[in-house]
N, C-alpha and C positions, 0 to 999 in steps of 0.2 A: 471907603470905610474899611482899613485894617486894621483895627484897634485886635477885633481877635484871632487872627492867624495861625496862634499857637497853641489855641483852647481846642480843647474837644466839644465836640456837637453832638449831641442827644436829644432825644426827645421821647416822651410816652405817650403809644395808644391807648384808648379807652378811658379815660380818667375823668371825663363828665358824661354823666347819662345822655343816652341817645346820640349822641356824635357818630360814632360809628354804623348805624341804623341812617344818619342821613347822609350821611357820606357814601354810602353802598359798600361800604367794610365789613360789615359784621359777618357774614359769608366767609371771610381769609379767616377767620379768627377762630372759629367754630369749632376746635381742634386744641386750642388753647384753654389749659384749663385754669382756675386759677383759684387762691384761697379762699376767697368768698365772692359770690355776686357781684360786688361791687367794686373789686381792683382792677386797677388798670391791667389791660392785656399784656402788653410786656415795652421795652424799651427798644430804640434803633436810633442807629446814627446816622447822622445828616452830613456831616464835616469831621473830614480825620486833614491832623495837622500835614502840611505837602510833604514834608520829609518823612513822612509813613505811606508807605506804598502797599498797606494791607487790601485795600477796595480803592483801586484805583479812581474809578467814578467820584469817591469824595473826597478825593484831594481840592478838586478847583474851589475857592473861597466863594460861598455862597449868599451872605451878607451884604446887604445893602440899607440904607436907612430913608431913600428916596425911590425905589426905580422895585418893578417888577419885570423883566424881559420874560416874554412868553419865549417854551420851548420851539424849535425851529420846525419841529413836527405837528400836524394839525391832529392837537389834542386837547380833550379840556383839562382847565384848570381852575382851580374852587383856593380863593385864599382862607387859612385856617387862622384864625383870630384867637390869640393865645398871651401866658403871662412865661416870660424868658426867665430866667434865673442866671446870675454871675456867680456861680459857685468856685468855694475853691477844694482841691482834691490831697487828701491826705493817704499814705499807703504806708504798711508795717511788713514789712520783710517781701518787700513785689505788690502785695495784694493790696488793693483800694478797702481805708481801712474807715473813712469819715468821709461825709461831704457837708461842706458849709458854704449855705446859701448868704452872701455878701450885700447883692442886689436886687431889682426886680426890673422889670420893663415891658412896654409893647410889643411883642412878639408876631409876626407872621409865617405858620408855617407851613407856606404855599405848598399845595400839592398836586401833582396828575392824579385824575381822573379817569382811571383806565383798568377793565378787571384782568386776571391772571398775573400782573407780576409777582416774581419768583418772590421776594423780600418786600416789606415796606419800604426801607431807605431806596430802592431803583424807583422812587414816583417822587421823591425828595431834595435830590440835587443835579441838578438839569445842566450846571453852567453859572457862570457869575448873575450875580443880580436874582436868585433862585428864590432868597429869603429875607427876611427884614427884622431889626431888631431896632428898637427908637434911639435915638444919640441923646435921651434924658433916663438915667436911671435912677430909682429910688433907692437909697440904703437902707436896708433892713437892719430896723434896732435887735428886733427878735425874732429869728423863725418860730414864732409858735404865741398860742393863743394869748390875747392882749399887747401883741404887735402890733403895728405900723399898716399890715397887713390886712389884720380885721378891718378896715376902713373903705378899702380899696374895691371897687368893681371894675368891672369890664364892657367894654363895648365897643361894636365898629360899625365903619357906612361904608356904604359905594354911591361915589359921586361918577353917575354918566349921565352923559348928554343933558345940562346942566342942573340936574336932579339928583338931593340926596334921598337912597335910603335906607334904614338899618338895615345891614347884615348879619348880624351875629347880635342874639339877644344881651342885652342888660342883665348883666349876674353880679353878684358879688362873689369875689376871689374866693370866698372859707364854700361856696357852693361846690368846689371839684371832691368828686367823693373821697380823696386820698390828698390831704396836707398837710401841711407842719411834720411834726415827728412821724405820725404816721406814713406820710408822703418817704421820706428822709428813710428811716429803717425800710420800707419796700424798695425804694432805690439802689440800697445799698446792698442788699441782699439778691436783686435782679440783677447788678451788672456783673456780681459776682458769681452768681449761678448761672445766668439765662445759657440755654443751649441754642444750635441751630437747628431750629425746629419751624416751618412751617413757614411765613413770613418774618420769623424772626430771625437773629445772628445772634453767635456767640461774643459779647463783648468783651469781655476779660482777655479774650486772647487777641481783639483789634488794641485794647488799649498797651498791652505788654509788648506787643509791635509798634508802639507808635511811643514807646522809655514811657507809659509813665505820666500822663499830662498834670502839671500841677492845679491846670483850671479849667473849665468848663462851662460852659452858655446849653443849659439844660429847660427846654421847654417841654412844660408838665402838662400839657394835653391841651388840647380845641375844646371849643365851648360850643355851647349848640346854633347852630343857626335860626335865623326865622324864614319865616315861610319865602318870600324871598328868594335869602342867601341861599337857601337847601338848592334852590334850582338856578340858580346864578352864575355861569361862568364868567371867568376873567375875558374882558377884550381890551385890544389894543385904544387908550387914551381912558379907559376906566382911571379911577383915584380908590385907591383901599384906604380908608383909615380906621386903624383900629386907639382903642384911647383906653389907658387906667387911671380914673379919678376916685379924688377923696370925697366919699359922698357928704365929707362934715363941712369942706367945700363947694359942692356943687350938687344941683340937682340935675338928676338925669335930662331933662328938658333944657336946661342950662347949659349942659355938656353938648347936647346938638345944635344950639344955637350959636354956640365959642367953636366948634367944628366946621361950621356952614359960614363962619365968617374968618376961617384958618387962621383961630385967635387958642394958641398952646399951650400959653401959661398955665404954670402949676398943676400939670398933668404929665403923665409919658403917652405920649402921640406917637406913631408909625405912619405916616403917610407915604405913602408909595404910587408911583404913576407908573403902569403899565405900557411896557411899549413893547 
């Protein structure tokens, strides 16, 4: 799965209630202040295109649309059940000037489980096979309220030992505290200001190292898990799947039934098998 090799990779902490609280994050963040309560903490990158040698570590392409490889060191890891974004990047004299969200899709944005790293992105790209994005994307008629969008929920399972069971609660997409325009103008103003401060990075200057990207796969935060998922690691021969359905299609009970019978139609699905 190279389809995106030349995009930039992002993604944002914080941006649904309590994620970071079960993730054992909230602790790195502490320090981060931010405009209101309820914005997301800040942004980090995941994948910088190879011909950018700004962080070395996210050169290697971390995408996969089948396969989780656990790191080679014994540590945990917790898949993050997420909505991807196919954006594309507009800039006026150097400086990222617009982003326009194209697509959407099943997002996983696997992470280590480990406290003290210096950045968020060192718990983010381990090595190929790191992350997952579904090979079904939707087109987005509108970023913004009365889209395609408003329809859309979320959810995912973990099938082991031959038992599903949710991971990541049933939400609907307009649930993340920071979307559509809202979401869009804090974006754009975070990759342009964000400093290196604390677990975050300066983005503006990864991306003027890296000419410029015209497009980007920007995943806008983890959703909460259930009780479960919170204490769930990944192990070798686990199944993640996470799923965005149209609930005017399907009902949530519907959707783990077409799951449990690895039946995809008319949904974006991420299935991934952990090895």
């Amino acid at each position: 799965m190279k389809n995106y090799e030349d995009f930039l990779g992002l993604g944002i902490a914080g941006n649904f209630a309590l994620h970071l609280d079960q993730a054992g994050e909230a602790e790195e963040f502490k320090d981060i202040i931010t405009q209101d309560e309820a914005a997301p903490k800040g942004m980090f990158p995941f994948y910088l295109p190879a011909s950018c040698s700004a962080k070395e570590i996210l050169t290697t392409y971390p995408l996969s649309n089948d396969t989780i490889k656990l790191p080679t060191s014994d540590v945990n890891v917790q898949a993050e059940p997420e909505v991807g974004l196919i954006c594309e990047l507009n800039y006026n004299n150097g400086v990222l000037s617009s982003i326009n969200p194209t697509h959407f899709g099943a997002y996983n944005d696997c992470s280590i489980r480990v406290a003290g790293a210096a950045k968020i992105s060192d718990k983010k790209n381990w090595g190929e096979a790191s992350k997952g994005i579904s090979n079904t994307l939707i087109k987005i008629d509108n970023f913004s309220e009365g889209g395609v969008m408003d329809n859309y929920s979320i959810c995912s399972f973990l099938k082991r030992d031959g038992e599903i069971k949710a991971y990541g609660e049933d939400v609907e997409l307009t649930g993340y505290s920071y979307f559509y325009k809202k979401l869009l103008t804090w974006m754009l103003r975070q990759i342009n200001t964000q400093k290196d401060f604390g677990p975050l990075e300066e983005l503006s200057k990864y991306i003027k190292e890296c000419e410029n990207p015209k497009q980007a796969i920007i995943s806008i935060g983890a959703t909460r898990y259930t009780t479960y998922g919170e204490k769930t690691f990944l192990k070798k021969n686990d199944e993640i799947i996470i799923a965005l359905y149209n609930r005017d299609n399907f009902s949530t009970k519907e959707v783990k039934i077409n799951i449990q019978n690895n039946y995809y139609e008319n949904m974006s699905v991420l299935a991934q098998k952990v090895i």
